[in-house]
Every structure is written in structure tokens, then in C-alpha cells.
N, C-alpha and C positions, 0 to 999 in steps of 0.2 A: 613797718616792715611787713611786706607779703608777699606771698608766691602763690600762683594760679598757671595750672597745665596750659601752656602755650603748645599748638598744635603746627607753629610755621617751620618749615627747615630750610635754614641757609648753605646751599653745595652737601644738601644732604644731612647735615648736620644740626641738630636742637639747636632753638635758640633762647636766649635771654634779654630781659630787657633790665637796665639797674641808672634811676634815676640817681642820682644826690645831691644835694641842697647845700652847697659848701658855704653858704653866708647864713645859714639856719638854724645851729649848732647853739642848745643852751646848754646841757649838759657834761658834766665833765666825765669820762673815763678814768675811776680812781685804777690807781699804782697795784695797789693793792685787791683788787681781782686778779694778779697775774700772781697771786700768793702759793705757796706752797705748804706741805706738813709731814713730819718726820718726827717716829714715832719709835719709840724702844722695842723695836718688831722686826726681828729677823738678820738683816745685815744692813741695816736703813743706818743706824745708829754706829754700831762696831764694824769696820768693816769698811764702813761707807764714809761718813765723815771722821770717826778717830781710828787715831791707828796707834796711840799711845807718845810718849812721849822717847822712848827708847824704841821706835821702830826705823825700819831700812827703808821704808817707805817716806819718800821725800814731805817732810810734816812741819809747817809752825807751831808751836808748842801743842802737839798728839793731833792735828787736824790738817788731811791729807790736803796737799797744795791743789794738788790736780782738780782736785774737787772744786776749793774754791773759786780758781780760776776759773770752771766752767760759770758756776753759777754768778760771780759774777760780770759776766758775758751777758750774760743776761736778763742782768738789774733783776736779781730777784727783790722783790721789797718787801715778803717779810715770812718770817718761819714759825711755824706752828710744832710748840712741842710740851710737854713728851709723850703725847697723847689725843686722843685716842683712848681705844679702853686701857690702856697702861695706867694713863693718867688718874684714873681711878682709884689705884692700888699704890700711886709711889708717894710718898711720905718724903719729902723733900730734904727735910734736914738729914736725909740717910747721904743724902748723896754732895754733903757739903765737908769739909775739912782734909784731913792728909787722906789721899784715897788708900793708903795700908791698912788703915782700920775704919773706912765708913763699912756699917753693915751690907751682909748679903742677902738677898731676896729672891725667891721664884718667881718667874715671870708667870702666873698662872696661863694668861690669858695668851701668848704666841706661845708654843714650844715647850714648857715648861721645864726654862732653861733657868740658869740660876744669872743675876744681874748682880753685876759687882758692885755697883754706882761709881765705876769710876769716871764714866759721864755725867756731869750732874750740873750744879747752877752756872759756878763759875764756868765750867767747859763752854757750857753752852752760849752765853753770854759774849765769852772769847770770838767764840764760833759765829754770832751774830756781829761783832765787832768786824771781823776778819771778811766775811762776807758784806759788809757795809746796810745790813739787813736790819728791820724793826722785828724784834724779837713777840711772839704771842705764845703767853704762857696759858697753859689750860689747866686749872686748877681742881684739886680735891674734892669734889662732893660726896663721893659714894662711900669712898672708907676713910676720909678724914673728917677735921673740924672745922667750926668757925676760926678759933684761934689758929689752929694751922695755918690756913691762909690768910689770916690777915697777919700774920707773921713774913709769912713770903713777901708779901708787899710792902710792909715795912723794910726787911730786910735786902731790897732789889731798890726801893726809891726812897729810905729815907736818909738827908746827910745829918742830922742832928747825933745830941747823946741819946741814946736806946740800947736796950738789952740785942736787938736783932742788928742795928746798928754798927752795934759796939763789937758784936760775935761776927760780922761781915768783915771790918777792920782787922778780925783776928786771925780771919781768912787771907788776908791780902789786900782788901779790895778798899782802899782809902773812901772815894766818892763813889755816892749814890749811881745806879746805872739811868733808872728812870723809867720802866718801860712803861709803854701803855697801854697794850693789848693784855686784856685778861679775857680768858674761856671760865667760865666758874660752872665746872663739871664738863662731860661728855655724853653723850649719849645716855641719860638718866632713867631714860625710859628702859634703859636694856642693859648692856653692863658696867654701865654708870649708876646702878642702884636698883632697877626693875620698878623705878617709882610711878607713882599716877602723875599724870599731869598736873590736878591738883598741889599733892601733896609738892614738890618739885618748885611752881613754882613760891609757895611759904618757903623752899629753903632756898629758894634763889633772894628773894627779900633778906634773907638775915645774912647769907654773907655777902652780898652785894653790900650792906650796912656798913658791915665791918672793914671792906677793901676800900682803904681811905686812901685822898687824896693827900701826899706831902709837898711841899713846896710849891713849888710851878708843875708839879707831877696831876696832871688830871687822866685819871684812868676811864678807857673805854671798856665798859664790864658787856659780855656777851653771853648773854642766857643760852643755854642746851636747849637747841630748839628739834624740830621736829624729823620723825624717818619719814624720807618719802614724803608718802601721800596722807602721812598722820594729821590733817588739820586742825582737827579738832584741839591740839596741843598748842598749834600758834593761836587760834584763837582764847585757851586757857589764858596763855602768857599774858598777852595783848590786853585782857579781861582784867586781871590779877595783879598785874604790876606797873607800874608807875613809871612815865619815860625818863622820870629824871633818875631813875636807878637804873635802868637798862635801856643802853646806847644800841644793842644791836641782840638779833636772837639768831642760831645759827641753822642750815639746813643740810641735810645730810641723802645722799642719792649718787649710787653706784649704779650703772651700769653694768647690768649682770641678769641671766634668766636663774634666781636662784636656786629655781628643782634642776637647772643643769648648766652649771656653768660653761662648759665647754673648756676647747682649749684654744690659748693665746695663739699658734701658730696650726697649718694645715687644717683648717679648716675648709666650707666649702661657702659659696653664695648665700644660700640659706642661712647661715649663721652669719655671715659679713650684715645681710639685708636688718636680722632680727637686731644685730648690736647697734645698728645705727640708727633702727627703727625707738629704741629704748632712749639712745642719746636722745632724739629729739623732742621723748617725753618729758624733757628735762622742763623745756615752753610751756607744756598744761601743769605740771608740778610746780612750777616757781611761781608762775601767772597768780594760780591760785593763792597762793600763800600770800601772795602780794596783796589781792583782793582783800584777803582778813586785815592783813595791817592797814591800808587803807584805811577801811573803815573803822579804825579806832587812833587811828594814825596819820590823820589825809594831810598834814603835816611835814609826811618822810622823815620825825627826827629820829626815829629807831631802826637801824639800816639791818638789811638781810645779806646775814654770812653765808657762805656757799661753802662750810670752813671744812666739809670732805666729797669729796665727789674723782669720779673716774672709772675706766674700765675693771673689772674683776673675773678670773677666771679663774681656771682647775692651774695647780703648781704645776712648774714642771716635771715631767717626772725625775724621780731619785731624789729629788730635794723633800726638807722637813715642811708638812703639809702646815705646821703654825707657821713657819716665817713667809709664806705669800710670796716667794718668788716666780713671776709669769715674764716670759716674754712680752715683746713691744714691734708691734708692725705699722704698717701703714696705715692699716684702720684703727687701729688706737692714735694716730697725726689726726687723723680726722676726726674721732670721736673728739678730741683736746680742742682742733677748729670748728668744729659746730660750736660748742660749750663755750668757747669763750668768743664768739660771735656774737651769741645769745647774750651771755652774760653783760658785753658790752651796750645791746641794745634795753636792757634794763638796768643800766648805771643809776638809775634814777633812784633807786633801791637798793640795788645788789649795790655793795660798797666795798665789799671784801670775799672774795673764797679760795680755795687751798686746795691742788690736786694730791689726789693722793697715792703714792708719797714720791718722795724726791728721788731714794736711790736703794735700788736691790726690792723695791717692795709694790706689788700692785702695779699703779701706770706711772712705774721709772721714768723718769728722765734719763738717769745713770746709772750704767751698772759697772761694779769692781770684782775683779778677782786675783787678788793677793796686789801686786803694782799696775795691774793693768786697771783702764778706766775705759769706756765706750760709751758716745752718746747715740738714747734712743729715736726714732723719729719724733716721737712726743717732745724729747729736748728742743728739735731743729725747730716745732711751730712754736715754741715759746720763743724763741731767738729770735723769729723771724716777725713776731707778732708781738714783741715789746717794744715798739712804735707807737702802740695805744694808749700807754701808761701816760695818764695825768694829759690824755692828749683833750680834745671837744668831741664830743658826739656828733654826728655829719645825719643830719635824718635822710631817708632813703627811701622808694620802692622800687620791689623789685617781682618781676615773673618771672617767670620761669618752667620749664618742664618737668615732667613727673620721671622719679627711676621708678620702675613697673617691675617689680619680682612677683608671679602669677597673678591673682587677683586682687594685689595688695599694692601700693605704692608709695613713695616718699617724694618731697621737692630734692632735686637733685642738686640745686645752686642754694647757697647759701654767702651772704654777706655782712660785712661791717666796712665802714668809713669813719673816718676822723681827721683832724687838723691838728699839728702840733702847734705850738706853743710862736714859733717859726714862721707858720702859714704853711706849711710841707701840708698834703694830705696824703693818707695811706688809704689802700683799699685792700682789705683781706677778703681773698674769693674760694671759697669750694666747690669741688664737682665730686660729688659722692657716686655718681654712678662707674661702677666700672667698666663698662667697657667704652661707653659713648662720648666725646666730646662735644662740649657745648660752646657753640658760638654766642658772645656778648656785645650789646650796644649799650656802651655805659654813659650816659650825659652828666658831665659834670655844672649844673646851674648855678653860674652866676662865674665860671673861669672857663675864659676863651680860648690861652694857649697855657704851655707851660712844658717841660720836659717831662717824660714818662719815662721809668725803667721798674725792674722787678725783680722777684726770686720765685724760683716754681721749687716745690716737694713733692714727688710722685715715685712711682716705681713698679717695676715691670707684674709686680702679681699682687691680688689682694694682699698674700700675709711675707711679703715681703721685708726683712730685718735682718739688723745691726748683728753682725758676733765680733767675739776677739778675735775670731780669723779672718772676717770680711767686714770690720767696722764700717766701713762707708758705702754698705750696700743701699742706704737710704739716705741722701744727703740733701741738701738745696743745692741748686745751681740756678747761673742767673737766666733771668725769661726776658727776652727782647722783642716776644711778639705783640707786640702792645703798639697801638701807633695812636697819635694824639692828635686831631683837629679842628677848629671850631667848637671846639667846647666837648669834645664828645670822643671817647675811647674805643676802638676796636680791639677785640681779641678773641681768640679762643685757648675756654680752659680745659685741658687735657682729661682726661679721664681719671679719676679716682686721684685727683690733687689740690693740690692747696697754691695758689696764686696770690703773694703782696708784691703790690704795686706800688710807687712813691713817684707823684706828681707834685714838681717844686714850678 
């Protein structure tokens, strides 16, 4: 994949040029990069997913309907929880048995609110059940043990006689669930422990040990991998631990200027230019890290998580500054479509990652208030771009013109291709620049005819968004200007939108 300033204009207009190799395709697009994470933070958790089991809010046992009907809409494949730095601090068995007397605890780290746990294994499980989702549990390091969690695991995949077994049965819960995704700690380097990399990975070794496999249960254990542009930590890991104890290491990278976040909405260019300029640091951040596994890994058997990532900004105002609640525009659709472009074009690696989070927090999907639900732009490219899942990698190149903000500039076209399962290919396309549309000559090699149709997301201003008074101020609608012949696609992408295409 590549982009180079093409200088030709067609009826005035930039243009693009986007090969694809539709019989070239070795790679698969896992399911699971379209992952998600929701975290004990704010209203992600209460609010968002439970609403109890005595509430007026329309709920299968305390887990709003609405919710799950959004998500899944759009095949979420898998949920990342409780944690986050939470995860750090929550001691599991608090949040298991009759919830009138599981203990209570401050949330230090959002709010310093008090957690009731009466979310807790089972809810969650439920929750995962109900959404038809693979559940990833992100476990203890910072303030718990080794036995803790290898207790969790027992008590989540074992169906024999056991003490954790036996006390799950006494819960409810007859058979073993199974899961398979483990996070073992969060962010270790920071409020997951303030550890060295060293030190971090010896304790990644001893409970990785301990998180055994029961039955047909083979767990995917995921080291706390690195902030950003901390390399030096992937390569500790990589150095230090063994790939048969660790299946995957995870990487962590918000978009955010952190001396000044700004604000989600009313903003001006200069801020739209700087957040997307950020997004697309995501290609030299991930690159790199890749390069380390590589070379102790040329292999690929230890996959890189992408298991937080997404836009960050100042709250809105009046709300509590620990629960993270920001709006969601148009350029947070797009920062979601770069990123998982990206992410698709190094499926080779990336195997899994988790925007964050799902609802009320960060780059929402969803936001609720009291019975109301609204989906954000960021929801619509997920909908629109779960086509990819489990789909072939389609290789590509592509040029393209430069967005030019003073003496600075980005490629303004971004893309991904793939083939389902079917032979359907999808073509997800961006035009980051806002004001200009770019004209595209896309060849599809080696498919002569075939039907073309599509969905366009765009919208009349940068920070254009969703309320409860005008939910569908940002919506898809379908795009027909696409026309197919001789192997090769005409169109033009509107300005500051996100274009899939589905050629059958």
C-alpha cells in the first residue's frame, strides 16, 4: 500500500489511482480487529450496558436490550473488560455471589466513585452470551496475585470437581463458560504497577504459568505490551519470554495532543488536520513494533494487540472530568476509518484490537441517557465496515493526492480491499480532506464485470454530530455513483467521507 502527490486533475478535481489484485489475497482479515473494550469508567459499564435487573428500561436479565441490538448489528466479535486501569485494582471474587452483600470499593482511578460490583463475572459473561461475543478478560497484575488469577480461570473454564468449580455451581452457573482471551495485567508500565519492563516481564512468566489450560480450554494469554512509542518494552518481552507462554503482546495509542487535548466538537481545521495527522502516526508506531517482533518472531506466532486505541479529548463540559465523556463527529468516523484500514493492511500481525470504549466513554459508539440510546458516527463505520471480518486481504496500490494544511500535508485517500468468504469484494475508501473531492480510477485485476453498489458517511461540517435531538445528523446513505466496466471502477469520493463499496 502507497500514496504519492499525484499532480493531475480530472474536471478540476484531484485524482486517485487504486489498483487491487482480487486473485492475490493471502492473508486473512481476523474478526477480531473489529474488537471492542469497556471498562468500569464512567457510564460505559452502569448506565450503558446494565441497568439492573428492576429497571423500566427495556433489559434481559439488567442488560439494556437496545444496546445489544446495536451491537449486534454489527457482529461485534469480542469485548474487552473490566479494564483498563480498573483492572488493576478489581479483585474478582468481590464481584461474584448474591450482589446484596458482594463488597464495595472506590473506583480510585475514574471519579472516585464507589463500585458496587454488582457487575461482575457472571453479568458479564451473560452480557457476552447475549451479544454472541468472545468475551477478553484482562486480569490482575498490579494489585493482585498469582492465585487470584489462576483462580479466575479455573473458575470461568473448569467443569471438573474444584474448589473454584464447585463455588461457580454455587453461583448458578452449572458448565464451564471457556473463555479464551486473557489480558494478564494492563498498562504495567503505568497504572498497572509503575513496573520496568524488566521486572513485568518475570511477572508475566509466573502467571502466565499459572493460567492453565482445562479441558479443550486452550488459552490465548496477552502480555501488557507497550505505550506508544515505548519500544524498548516490546523488544524486553520479545527478549524475555518464551512464545509458547505468550500468544500475543498488546499495544496501546490514543490519539490525542496530551499538553492540549482540545475539544471533541467546534473545533477549527487546524485541530481536524493535527488529529488526523496523529491518526496516521499510528503506521510508523505499529510498523515499528512489528519490526521488533520480527526479528525474534519472523514466524508471526505471537500476534500484536491493538487492545486500546482511539480519539481522546477534554470532557464535555459539566460532566465529571474521570468518567471521559467527549462527543463523537465526523472526524472521529474517520480517525475509526484510517485505523482500521491500517489495521487491516497488517492483518499479518495485528490479530486483535479494541477501540476505546464502546459506550458513554472516549470514542463511543453509543451514548444513553436514561431510555434514550444514539448511535455515533464512529458506530456507523463499524457497521459499515464489518464486511472485513474473517474476510481475504485483497493487495493494493494506491496514489493519491496530498491534503496541504500550510506547509504541512497528509495523503488525503486512504484504502482497504477484501473478498468474502462468497467471492463479494468490499472496497472501503477515505477522503480526509475537507473540502475537496477526489476523483478515483480503481482497476479491479483479474474481475472484468460484476455489480457495484455502496454506502457513503459524510456530513455538511468537520464536527458535525449525533444528539438526542438530532440523532441522525450523521448517518450512511446509500452511494450509486460508482459505475463498473471492464474491470475498472469510476467514482468520486466526496470530501471529508468514508465510501464501501460491494462488487459481487
Amino acid at each position: 500500500m502507497s500514496s504519492s502527490l499525484v499532480t493531475q486533475k480530472v474536471n478540476g478535481q484531484e485524482q486517485a489511482y487504486l489498483t487491487v489484485d482480487t486473485q492475490g489475497g493471502t492473508e486473512t482479515i481476523s474478526r477480531h480487529i473489529y474488537g471492542h473494550f469497556s471498562e468500569h469508567l464512567g457510564h460505559c459499564i452502569y448506565g450503558g450496558y446494565w441497568v439492573g435487573y428492576d429497571s423500566e428500561i427495556p433489559n434481559t436479565n439488567g442488560i439494556r436490550n437496545d444496546v445489544v441490538k446495536a451491537l449486534r448489528e454489527i457482529k461485534i466479535p469480542n469485548l474487552r473488560w473490566p479494564g483498563g486501569c480498573f483492572a488493576d485494582e478489581y479483585h474478582w471474587m468481590d464481584g461474584i455471589g448474591d450482589p446484596a452483600t458482594r463488597p464495595k470499593m472506590v473506583n480510585t482511578h475514574w471519579g472516585g466513585v464507589t463500585e458496587d460490583n454488582s457487575f461482575g463475572t457472571h453479568e458479564y459473561m451473560e452480557l457476552c452470551e447475549q451479544l454472541g461475543t468472545e468475551p477478553v478478560i484482562c486480569g490482575n497484575v498490579g494489585s493482585g496475585t498469582v492465585k487470584e488469577m489462576s483462580q479466575w480461570v479455573e473458575y470461568l473454564n473448569f467443569d471438573g470437581i474444584s474448589p473454584m468449580a464447585d463455588l461457580r455451581r454455587v453461583n448458578g452457573r452449572d458448565n464451564a463458560w471457556g473463555v479464551k482471551f486473557w489480558d494478564v495485567g494492563n498498562e504495567n508500565w503505568g497504572c498497572g504497577g509503575n513496573m520496568t519492563a524488566d521486572f513485568y516481564a518475570d511477572q508475566f512468566r509466573r502467571y502466565a504459568t499459572f493460567c492453565r489450560n482445562y479441558g479443550d480450554s486452550r488459552l490465548f494469554k496477552i502480555a501488557g505490551g507497550a505505550n506508544s512509542e515505548d519500544y524498548s518494552w516490546t523488544e524486553t518481552l520479545m527478549k524475555k519470554v518464551p512464545y509458547n507462554l505468550m500468544n500475543g503482546i498488546s499495544l496501546h495509542y490514543y490519539t490525542t495532543d496530551w499538553r492540549a487535548k482540545g475539544p471533541a466538537t467546534g473545533f477549527g481545521e487546524d485541530r481536524y488536520f493535527d488529529i488526523l495527522k496523529r491518526c496516521l502516526h499510528i503506521k510508523e508506531v505499529i510498523d515499528r513494533h512489528m519490526e521488533i517482533m520480527d526479528q525474534y518472531d519472523p514466524q508471526k506466532r505471537v500476534a500484536l494487540a491493538f487492545d486500546e486505541w482511539g480519539t481522546w479529548y477534554d470532557v464535555e463540559p459539566g460532566t465529571n472530568p474521570g468518567f471521559l465523556f467527549q462527543q463523537n463527529s465526523m472526524r472521529d468516523a474517520l480517525v475509526a476509518a484510517l485505523t482500521l484500514n491500517y489495521l487491516n493492511a497488517r492483518c499479518e500481525r495485528v490479530r486483535m484490537a479494541n477501540i476505546a470504549q464502546t459506550i458513554n466513554v472516549l470514542q463511543a459508539l453509543i451514548f444513553t441517557d436514561g431510555e434514550k440510546m444514539l448511535l455515533t458516527p464512529t458506530y456507523h463505520i463499524y457497521n459499515m465496515y464489518k464486511v472485513h471480518q474473517d474476510a481475504t486481504l485483497l493487495p493494493q496500490t494506491l496514489e493519491g493526492p496530498e491534503y496541504v494544511m500550510g506547509s504541512d500535508s497528509l495523503p488525503a485517500i486512504s484504502a482497504s480491499a477484501s473478498m468474502d468468504q462468497s467471492g463479494v469484494i468490499h472496497l472501503s475508501l477515505v477522503n480526509i480532506d475537507p473540502k475537496q473531492a477526489v476523483h478515483m480510477e480503481l482497476e479491479l485485476k483479474g474481475k472484468e464485470k460484476g455489480k457495484v453498489s455502496g454506502q457513503l458517511l459524510t456530513s455538511e461540517q468537520m464536527d458535525s454530530h449525533n444528539t438526542f435531538s438530532d440523532p441522525e445528523e450523521v448517518v450512511p446513505v446509500g452511494f450509486d455513483g460508482a459505475t463498473f466496466k471492464k474491470g475498472k471502477i469510476d467514482l468520486t469520493i466526496p470530501a471529508r467521507s468514508v465510501v464501501v463499496l460491494e462488487v459481487d
